[in-house]
N, C-alpha and C positions, 0 to 999 in steps of 0.2 A: 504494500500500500504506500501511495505516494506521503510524504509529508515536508514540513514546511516549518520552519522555527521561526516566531515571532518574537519583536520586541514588544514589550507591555509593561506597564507599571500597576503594582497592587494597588487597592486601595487606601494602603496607610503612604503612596506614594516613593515604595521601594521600588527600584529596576529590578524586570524578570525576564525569561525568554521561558516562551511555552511552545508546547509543540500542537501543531496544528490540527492533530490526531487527535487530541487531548480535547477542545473544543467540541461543547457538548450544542449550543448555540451562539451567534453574532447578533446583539443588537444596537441601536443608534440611539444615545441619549443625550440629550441637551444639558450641561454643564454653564449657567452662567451666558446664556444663547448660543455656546459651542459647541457642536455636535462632536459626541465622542462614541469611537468602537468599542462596544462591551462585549468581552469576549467569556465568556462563561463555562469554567468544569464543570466537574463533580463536585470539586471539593470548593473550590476561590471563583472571583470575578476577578477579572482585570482589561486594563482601560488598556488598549492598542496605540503603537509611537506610529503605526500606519495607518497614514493619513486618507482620506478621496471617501467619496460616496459609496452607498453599499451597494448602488449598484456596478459601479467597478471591481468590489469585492467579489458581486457575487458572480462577473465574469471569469475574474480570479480564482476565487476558489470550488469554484464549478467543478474542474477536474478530480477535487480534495473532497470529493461529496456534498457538497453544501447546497443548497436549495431556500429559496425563499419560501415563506409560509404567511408574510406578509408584509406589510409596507416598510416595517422597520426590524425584520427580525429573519434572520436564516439560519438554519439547522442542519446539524452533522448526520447525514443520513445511515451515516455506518453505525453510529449510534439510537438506532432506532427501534421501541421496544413494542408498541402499540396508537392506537387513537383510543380515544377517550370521548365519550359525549359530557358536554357538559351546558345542561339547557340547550343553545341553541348551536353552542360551539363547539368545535373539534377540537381536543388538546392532542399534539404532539409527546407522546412520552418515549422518554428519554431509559435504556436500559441501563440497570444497574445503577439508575438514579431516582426519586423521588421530585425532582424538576418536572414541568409541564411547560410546553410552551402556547397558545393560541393560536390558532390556522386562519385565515380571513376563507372564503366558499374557495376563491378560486385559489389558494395558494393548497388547502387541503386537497382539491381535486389533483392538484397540480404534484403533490406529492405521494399520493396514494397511486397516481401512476405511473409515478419511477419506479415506486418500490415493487409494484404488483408484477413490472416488469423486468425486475434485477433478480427477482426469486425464482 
């Protein structure tokens, strides 16, 4: 499997390099009105020194498994354990983790048939 070491800083503002494998999801969150990459295991969050829009990410890391599931949010598909109903929404669960992520219709469609088609 392909992988990729990124630079990132914890949230207490320590330098890290994580492995791209390791990424359970990517999201985009506003900081003070600066959009920053939140990169999310199992275990930590950490904020990405790699800069650009997620959608360059997610041309990016397309090859690395990654997939959008919504406007601001893409998920490591190799890490993928079930969907989840929840009221009207699909959660994304994440294996060997306790994480859930949100599907927008079309991003859950969208990744229900990678997956149905990788298996």
């Amino acid at each position: 499997m392909l992988d990729l070491k990124i630079p990132c800083t914890t949230l207490t503002h320590m330098d890290a390099v994580i492995s791209l494998n390791q990424v359970l999801y990517i999201s985009l969150a506003y900081q003070k009105k600066v959009p920053k990459i939140i990169m999310q295991t199992a275990l930590d969050e950490y904020v990405s020194k790699i800069t650009g829009s997620l959608e360059s990410l997610e041309i990016l890391f397309a090859q690395f498994g990654f997939m959008r599931v919504d406007s601001g949010v893409m998920v490591n598909l190799h890490h993928f354990s079930h969907f989840e109903k929840d009221g009207y929404s699909q959660l994304f669960c994440f294996a060997g983790s306790d994480k859930k992520v949100v599907c927008s219709r079309a991003g859950y469609a969208k990744v229900k048939h990678a997956i149905e088609n990788t298996t």
